[in-house]
N, C-alpha and C positions, 0 to 999 in steps of 0.2 A: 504494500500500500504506500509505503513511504517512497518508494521509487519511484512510481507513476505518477502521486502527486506531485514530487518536486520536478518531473521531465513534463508535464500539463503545461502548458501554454495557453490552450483552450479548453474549457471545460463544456459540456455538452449534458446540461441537464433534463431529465425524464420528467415530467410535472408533478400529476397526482401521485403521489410518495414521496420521490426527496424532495420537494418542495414543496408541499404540502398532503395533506388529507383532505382532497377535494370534496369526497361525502360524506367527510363528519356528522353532518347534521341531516345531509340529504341524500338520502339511502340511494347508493346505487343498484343495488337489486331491484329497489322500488321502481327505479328510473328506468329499468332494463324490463321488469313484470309490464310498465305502464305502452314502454313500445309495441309489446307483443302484442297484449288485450288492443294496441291501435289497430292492429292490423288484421287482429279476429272482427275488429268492429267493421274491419274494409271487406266482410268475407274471403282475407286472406291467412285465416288458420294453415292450408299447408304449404305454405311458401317458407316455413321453419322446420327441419327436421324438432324431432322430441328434444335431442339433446340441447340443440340451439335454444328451443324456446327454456328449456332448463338451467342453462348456463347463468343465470341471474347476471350477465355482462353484456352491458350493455352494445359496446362496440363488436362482440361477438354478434347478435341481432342486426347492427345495422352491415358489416359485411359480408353475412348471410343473404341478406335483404340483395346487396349490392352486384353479389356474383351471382344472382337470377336477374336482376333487371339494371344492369348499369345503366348509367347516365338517364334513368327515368325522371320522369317525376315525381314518383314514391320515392325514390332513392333521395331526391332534394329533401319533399319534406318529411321523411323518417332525420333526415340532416338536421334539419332545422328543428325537429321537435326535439333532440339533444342537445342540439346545443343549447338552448332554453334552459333546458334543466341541470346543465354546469351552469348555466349564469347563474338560477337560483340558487345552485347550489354554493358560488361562490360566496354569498354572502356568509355564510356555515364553516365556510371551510376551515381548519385546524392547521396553522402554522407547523410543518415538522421541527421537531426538537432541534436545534442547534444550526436547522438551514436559515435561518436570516445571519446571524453573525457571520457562519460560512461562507456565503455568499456577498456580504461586504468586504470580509478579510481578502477572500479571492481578488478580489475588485481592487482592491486596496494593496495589493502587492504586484499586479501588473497584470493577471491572468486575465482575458477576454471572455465572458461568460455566452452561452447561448443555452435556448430551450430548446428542444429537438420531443417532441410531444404527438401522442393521437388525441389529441383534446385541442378544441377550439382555440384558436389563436387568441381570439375574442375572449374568451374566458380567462387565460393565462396574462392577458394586460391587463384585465380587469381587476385580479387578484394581486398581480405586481404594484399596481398604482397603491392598492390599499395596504399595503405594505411598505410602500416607499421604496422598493426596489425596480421601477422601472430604469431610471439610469445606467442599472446593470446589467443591464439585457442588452434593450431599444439598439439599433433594428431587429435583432438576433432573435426574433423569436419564430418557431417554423412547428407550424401545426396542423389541423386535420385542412385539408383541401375537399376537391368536390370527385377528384380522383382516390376516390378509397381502395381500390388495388395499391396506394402507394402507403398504408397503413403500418407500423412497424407488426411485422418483426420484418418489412420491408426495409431498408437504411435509406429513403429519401430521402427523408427531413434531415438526417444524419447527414448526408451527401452535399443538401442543401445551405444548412451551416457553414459546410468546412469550404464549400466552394466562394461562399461569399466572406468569407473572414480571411478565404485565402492561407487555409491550414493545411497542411498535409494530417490524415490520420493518425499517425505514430506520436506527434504534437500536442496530442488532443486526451480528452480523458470523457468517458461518459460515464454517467452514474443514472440507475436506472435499479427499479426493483421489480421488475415480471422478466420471464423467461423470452418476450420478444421485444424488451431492451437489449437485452444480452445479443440473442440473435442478429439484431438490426447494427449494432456496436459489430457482430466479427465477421457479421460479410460485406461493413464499410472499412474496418482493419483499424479500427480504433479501440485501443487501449478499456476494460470495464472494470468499474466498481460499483460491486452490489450493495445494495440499501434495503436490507430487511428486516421490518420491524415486529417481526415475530418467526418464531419456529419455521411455521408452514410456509413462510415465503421464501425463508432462507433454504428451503427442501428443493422447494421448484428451482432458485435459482440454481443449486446447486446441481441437481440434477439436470439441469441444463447443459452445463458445462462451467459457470463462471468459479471460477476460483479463488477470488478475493472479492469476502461478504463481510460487512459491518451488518451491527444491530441497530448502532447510531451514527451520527453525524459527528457525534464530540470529540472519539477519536482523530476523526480528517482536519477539525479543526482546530485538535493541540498540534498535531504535527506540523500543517499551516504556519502557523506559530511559534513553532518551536518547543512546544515544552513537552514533545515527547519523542 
């Protein structure tokens, strides 16, 4: 960890997790149950296999949706009805433990930060401002588009970043907690640090493949600092 940290140049943040708990307060199950019953109410019950509509994830439902009817107009506004519900959800959302310091510290020692996310760009400035951490981003922030085949555990957004910040990947560090952070990070060749804040995530991630997993933020950010 301590390597990769101090060779970062660019840091390449995941959103809902290390930078916050986007459904602290606004259940993503809920948000992911409400898509579905949308679509039973459209008479489109089997446009979701069982698992799909079980998967309580939401993004799972809407690239489900996607790769039966790209570029439809179900596909816009199943779009638009999530990203609704990260806005709302934004106002809920749960600062992660030790990512605002982190993330000035980075800032503050020269590092270039960017957000590399399947979550609304729109939502991620939204949350930034109310944090006071837009400065640390702006422009750098690369989110869900209307091309959802370019979804991680695709590296677009990841590819996106590094082309406009003008990084090479080996430069770069991303920090990400699902198995298609990880993904997205090693088929762009960018450097990962996993962020799991519990047992089960640190399972997937590992099981994945990633090999350096914190539980917190505070570790990255003594080392940052020096004092470990």
């Amino acid at each position: 960890m301590r390597e990769a940290i101090a060779r970062a140049r660019v840091v390449l943040w995941d959103f809902d997790g290390p930078v916050c708990r986007l459904f602290a307060g606004h259940s993503a199950e809920r948000v992911a149950i409400d898509l579905v019953e949308w679509l039973e109410g459209r008479g489109l019950h089997g446009l979701l296999t069982e698992e799909e509509r079980q998967s309580l994830d939401p993004h799972v439902v809407l690239r489900a949706v996607d790769r039966r009817h790209s570029g439809s107009d179900l596909v816009d506004e199943l779009e638009k009805r999530l990203t609704q519900e990260e806005l709302r959800a934004t106002a809920l959302a749960m600062p992660t433990p030790y990512a605002d310091p982190l993330i000035r510290t980075w800032t503050a020692v020269g590092a270039r930060l960017a957000v590399a996310t399947n979550n609304s760009p729109l939502v991620v400035r939204e949350y930034l401002t109310s944090r006071g951490l837009t400065s640390c981003f702006v422009p750098h922030i690369y989110g869900r588009t209307q091309e959802l085949h370019h979804l991680k555990p695709h590296p677009h957004c990841l590819n996106r970043a590094l082309n406009a910040m003008g990084a090479a990947p080996s430069s770069a560090l991303m920090i990400g907690d699902t198995p298609s952070d990880f993904l997205a990070a090693r088929e762009a060749g960018v450097p990962f640090l996993g962020y799991a804040r519990d047992e089960h995530k640190e399972k997937l991630l590992r099981d994945a493949g990633a090999e350096t997993v914190v539980g917190s933020l505070e570790p990255v950010l003594k080392v940052l600092r020096g004092q470990a």
